[in-house]
N, C-alpha and C positions, 0 to 999 in steps of 0.2 A: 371198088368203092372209094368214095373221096373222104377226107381226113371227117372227124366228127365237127360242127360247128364248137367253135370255141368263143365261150361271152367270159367277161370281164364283170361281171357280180352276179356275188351268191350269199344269198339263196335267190333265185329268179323269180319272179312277180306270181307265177302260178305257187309257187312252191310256199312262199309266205310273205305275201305282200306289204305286211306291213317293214317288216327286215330290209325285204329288197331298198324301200321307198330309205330307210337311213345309211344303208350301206349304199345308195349311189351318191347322195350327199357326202357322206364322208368321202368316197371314191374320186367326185367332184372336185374337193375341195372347197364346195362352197362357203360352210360354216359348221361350227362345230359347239357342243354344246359349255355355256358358260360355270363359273364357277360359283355364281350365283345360281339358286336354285327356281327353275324353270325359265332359264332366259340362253341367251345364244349369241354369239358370236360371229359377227357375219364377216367371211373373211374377202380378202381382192376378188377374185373372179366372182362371187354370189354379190357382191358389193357394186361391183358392177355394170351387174344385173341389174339390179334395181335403182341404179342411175340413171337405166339407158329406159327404164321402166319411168321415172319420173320424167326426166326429158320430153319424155311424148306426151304424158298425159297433162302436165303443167303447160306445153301448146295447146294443145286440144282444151284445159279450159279455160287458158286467158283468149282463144278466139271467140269465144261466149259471154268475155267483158267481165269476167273474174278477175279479182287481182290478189298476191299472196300478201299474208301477214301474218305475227307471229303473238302466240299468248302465252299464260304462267302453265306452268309445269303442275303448281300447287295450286286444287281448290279447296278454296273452304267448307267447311261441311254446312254448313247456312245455306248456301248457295245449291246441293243438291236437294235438301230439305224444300225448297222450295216448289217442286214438281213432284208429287206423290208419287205418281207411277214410275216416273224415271229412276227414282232413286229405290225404290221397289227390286226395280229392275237389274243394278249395279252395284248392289249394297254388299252381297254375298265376295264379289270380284273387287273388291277397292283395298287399295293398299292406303294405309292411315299414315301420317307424320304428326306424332303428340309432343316433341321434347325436341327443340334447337342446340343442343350442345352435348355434348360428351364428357364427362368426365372422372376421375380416376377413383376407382369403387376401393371399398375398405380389402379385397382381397389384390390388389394394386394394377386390376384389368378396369377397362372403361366402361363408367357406364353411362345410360339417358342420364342428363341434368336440363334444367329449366324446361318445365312445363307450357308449352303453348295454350295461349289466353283459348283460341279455339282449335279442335285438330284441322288438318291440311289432309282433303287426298289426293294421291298423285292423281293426273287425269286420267281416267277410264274413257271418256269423249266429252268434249267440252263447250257444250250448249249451254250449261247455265251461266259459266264464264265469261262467255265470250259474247252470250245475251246479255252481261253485264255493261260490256263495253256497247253494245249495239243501243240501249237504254240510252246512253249519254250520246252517242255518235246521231242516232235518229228524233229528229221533232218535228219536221214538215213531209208529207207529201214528197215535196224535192229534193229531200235526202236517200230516197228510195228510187229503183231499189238499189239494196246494199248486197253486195256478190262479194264475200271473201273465202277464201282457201288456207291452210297452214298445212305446211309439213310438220312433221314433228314425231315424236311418241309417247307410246300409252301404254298406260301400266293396268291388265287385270289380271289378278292373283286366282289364275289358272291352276286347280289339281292335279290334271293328268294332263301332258306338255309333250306336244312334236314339233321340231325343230321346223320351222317355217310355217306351217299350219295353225295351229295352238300353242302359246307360249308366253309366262308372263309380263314381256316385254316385246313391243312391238315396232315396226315402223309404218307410218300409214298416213294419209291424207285424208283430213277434215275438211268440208266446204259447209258454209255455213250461209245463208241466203235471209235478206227479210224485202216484204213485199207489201205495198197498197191492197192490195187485193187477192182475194183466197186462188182466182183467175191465174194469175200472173207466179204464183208460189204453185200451184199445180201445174203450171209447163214449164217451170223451173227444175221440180222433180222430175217428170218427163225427159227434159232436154238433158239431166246428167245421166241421167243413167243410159240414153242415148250413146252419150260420149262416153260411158265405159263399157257398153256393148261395141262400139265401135275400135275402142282400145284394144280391146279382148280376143278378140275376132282376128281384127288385120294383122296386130303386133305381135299378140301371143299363140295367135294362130290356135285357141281355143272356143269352140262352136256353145253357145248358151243360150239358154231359153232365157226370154222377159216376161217376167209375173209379177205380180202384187202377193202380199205374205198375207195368210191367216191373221184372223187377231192374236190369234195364241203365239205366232212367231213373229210379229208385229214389235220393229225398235221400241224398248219401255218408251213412254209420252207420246208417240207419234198419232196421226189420224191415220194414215195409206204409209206401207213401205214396200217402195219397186225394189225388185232384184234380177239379177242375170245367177240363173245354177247351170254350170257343167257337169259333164259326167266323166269322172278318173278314170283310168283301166280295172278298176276293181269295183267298177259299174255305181261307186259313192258317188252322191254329188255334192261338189263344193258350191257355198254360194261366193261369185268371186267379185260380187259389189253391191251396194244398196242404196237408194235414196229416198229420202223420206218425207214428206209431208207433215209439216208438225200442227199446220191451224196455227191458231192463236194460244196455244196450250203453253209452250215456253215463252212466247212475248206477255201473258199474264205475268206468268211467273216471274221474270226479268224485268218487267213492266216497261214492253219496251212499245210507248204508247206513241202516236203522232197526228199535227192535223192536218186533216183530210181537205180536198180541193173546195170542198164544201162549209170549212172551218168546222168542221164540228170534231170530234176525239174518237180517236178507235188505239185498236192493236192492230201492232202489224202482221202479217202472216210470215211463217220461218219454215225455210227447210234445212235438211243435211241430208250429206252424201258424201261417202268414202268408200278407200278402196284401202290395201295394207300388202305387206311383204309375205299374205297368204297365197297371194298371186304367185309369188313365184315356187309353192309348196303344190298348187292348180300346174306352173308349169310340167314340174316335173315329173307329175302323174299323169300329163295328159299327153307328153311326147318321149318320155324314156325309156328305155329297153333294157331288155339283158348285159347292153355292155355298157349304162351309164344314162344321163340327160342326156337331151337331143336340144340345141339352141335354137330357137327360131331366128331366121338370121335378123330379122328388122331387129329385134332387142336383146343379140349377143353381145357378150362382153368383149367378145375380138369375131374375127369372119372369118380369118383365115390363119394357119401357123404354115411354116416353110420347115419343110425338115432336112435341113444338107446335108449327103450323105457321101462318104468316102472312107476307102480301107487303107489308102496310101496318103501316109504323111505329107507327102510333098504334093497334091492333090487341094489339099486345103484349103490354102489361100485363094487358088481359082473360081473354087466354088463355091468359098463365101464372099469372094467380089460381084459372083452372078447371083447371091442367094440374096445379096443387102439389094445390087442394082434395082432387081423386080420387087422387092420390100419398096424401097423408095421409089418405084414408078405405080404400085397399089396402093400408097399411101396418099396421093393424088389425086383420086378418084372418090367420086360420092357415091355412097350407097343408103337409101329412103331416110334422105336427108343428113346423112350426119356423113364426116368423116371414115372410110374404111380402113379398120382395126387390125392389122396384119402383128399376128407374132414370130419371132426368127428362135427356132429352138434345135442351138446346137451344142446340146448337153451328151457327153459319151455313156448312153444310158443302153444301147442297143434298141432290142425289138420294143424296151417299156419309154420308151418314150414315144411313140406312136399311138399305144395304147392310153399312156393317159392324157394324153389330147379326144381321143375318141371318149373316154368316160368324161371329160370335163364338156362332150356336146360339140365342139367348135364345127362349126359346119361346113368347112372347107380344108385339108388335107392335103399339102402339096409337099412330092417326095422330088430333090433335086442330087441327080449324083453325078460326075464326069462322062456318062454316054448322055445322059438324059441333054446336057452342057454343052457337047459336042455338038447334039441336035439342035441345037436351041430349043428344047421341048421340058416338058412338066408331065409328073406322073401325079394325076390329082384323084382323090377319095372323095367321098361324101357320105356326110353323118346321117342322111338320111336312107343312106342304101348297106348293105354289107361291107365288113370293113375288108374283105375278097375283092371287094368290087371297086376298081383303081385303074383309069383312063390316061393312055399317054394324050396329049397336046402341044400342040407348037404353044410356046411361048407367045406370040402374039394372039393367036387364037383364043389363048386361056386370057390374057387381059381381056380381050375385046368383052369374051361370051361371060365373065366370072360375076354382070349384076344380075344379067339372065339365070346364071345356076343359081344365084342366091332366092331370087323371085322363085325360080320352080322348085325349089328346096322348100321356102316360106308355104306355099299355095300347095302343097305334096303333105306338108304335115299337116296344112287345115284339115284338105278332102280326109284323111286318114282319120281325124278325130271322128271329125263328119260323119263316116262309115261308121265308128266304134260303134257312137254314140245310137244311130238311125237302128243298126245290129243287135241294140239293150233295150232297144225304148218298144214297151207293149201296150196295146188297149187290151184292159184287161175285165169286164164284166161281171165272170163267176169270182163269189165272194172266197170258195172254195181253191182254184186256180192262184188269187190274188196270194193268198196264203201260203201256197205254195212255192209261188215265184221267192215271195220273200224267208222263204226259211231254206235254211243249210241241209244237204245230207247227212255233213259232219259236225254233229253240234259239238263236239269237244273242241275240234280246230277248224272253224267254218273255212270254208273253200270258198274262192268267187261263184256269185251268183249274185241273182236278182237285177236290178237296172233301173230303170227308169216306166213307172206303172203309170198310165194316163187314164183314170178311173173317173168315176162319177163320185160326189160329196154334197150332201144333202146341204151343208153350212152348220150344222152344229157343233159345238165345239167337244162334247161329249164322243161323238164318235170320231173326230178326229184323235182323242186320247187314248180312244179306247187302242186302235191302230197304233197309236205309239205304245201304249203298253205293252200288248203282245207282241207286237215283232221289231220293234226299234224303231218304226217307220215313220216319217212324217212327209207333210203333205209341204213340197220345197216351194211350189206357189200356185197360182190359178193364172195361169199364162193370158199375156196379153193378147186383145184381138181374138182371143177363140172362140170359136161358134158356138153360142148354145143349142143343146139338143138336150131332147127327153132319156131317161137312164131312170138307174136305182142305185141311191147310196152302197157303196161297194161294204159298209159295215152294217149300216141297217136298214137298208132296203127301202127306203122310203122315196117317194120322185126326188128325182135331182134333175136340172135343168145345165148343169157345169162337170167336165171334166176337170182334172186339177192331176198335178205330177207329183207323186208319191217315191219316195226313196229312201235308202238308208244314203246318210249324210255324215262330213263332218264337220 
């Protein structure tokens, strides 16, 4: 009998997934939590991540004639007041700034001084702001349309906080859009969310449905919000972007009026769409394992690390003149578009320095020692196979074929999602079944279960609550393009003409 497998975090994903998902983060090293309370620290390799995460998608949407800019940190509370529903929406999550100064209290610690004329919230998302500016920026027809983006972050004063997921500080990208006509702001929401299903997909090599959201989970102010939701290995689905049709609802509010070809006055139509550093919280439930993340290589923080390896002293210098040469002849090379990331890691750690290259994901694996040197050859691993499983190569070989391994390593963790996902997802009809799927064996410490239910939904909003009530569940969207057919409301039976994807979410 061969040795037991041995992984590299515990507790393991069956055993308690929510454990597993911060013990491979800290395992990582990606980030850890702040000393601020619900906020986080995102350290070099999670950092990035989500460099190589903006990189792409900052292409992807200045080729749609976007251009980035930057707005206040501080809103005014006026300025949410203005949009009932939104501020409805945001009001619970807003963090306040009432007092510009500090000063030294009678017990001789600091306290608020000077009162603000009015409060500031930090931004939660910043439509009415930034509809401020679009107000003075927009008067004709000819101004339009107007395409801006901002990086930036957002503060909502989260209760219950996971370290990339949910947490009260964020990082994330806002686009903000206004348009002549309601035509033109509708394949505007369209076309973004296109291009983060498109992101989602190829980069992060995660498989998600495009839906439109209930009104009940519907961005507060909005008319229509597109979304893409995946499914984790713990069969939740994350939504991992949204875009939103706003109407004319915030150009009232904002008053952001102009004329038209025909001289006469309207509003404009506005949308938004973002996406945030939740994505990389979707990564690493949609491609991790036992012994850590799994990096998809298009948006790894490096591709490859070289591990030189030698027992004799005198051995050394040989083989980190061949271990830098092949660094600097990989450093040369593009990989989907960008420069390829080689790290040289020759730390005297023994067998744990391999292993934490394997938890920190790196998707390429290359052990170099004095035979291997002799040969001119590479002894190479791969993050997406056992870490058992370690292939000699000729040196040139491995330059030639190593964008190839990266593509079948990329396209190998798609299919796999692909599988989880097709393996969770049910059409489900009896009301009784439905119920089933979604409820635990174990109600003290729920087990995995349930997935993704593709049910019928009458459209009211009552029985979509009722469904959340009882079993946590909500309805994640009414997928795009899907056919209608005749059915019965999966809670009260009545005709339904629409399937819609039901799950427990986070």
């Amino acid at each position: 009998m061969g040795k037991p497998q041995k992984n590299a975090i515990s507790p393991s994903r069956d055993e308690d997934y929510p454990e597993w998902y911060q013990a491979v983060i800290k395992a990582s090293d990606m980030a850890e939590r702040a000393p601020v309370r619900g906020c986080m620290v995102i350290k070099p390799w999670g950092y990035a991540l989500w460099e190589n995460i903006v990189a792409r998608m900052d292409r992807l949407f200045k080729a749609t004639g976007v251009k980035n800019a930057y707005f206040p940190l501080f809103i005014p509370v006026s300025f949410l007041e203005k949009e009932a529903e939104h501020v409805d929406g945001f009001a619970k999550e807003c963090a306040v700034v009432t007092h510009h100064r500090l000063e030294q209290g009678p017990g001789g610690g600091l306290v608020p001084g000077g009162p603000l004329t009015e409060p500031l919230v930090v931004r939660p998302t910043s439509e009415t702001i930034i509809g401020d500016s679009f107000s003075k920026w927009v008067s004709s027809y000819r101004d339009l349309p107007l395409l801006i983006n901002q990086w930036a972050n957002v503060v909502r004063w989260e209760m219950r906080t996971r370290i990339f997921l949910r947490t009260s500080e964020f990082l994330w990208q806002e686009g903000h859009t206004a348009h002549a006509t309601d035509t033109e702001a509708i394949e505007r929401t369209k076309m973004m969310l296109k291009v983060y299903t498109r992101m989602v997909q190829d980069d992060l090599a995660m498989p998600v449905i495009e839906g439109s959201k209930t009104a009940a989970e519907r961005f507060p102010g909005a008319v229509d919000t597109l979304c893409i939701e995946a499914m984790m290995q713990d069969r939740k689905a994350l939504q991992a972007g949204t875009s939103h049709f706003l109407g004319q609802n915030f150009a009232r509010a904002s008053n952001i009026r102009f004329q038209t070809e025909k001289e006469t006055e309207d509003f404009a139509w506005t949308t938004s769409w973002g996406t945030s550093t939740r994505m990389i919280g979707g990564l690493i439930m949609t491609h991790g394992d036992d012994d850590g993340v799994i990096m998809p290589p298009r948006v790894a923080p490096a591709h490859v690390v070289l591990l030189p390896i030698f027992r004799n002293p005198d051995d050394r210098q040989k083989v980190m003149d061949y271990v830098h040469g092949l660094a600097a002849t990989l450093r040369e090379m593009i990989y989907a578009g960008r420069e390829l990331v080689v790290e040289v890691d020759e730390r005297d750690i023994g067998g744990a320095r391999g292993w934490d290259w394997i938890k920190k994901g790196i998707p390429v694996r290359v052990e170099i020692g004095p035979r291997d040197m002799a040969e001119d050859a590479v002894f190479v691993g791969r993050r997406d196979k056992s870490h058992r499983d370690k292939t000699a190569m000729k040196r040139e070989a491995f330059v030639a074929q190593l964008p190839a391994i990266l593509d079948d390593i990329q396209g190998r963790l798609f299919a796999r999602a692909c599988r989880f996902r097709d393996e969770h997802t049910r059409t489900v009809d009896d009301r009784n079944d439905f119920y089933d799927w979604f409820t635990p064996k174990n109600l003290e410490k729920p087990e995995i279960h349930g997935g993704f239910a593709m049910s019928h939904w009458c459209g009211e909003g009552a029985c979509e609550a009722k469904i959340k009530a009882d079993l946590n569940v909500t309805i994640r969207c009414v997928p795009l393009g899907a056919q209608k057919e005749p059915g019965a409301c999966i809670s009260c039976g009545k005709p339904s003409h629409t399937r819609v994807v039901y799950a427990k979410a986070y």
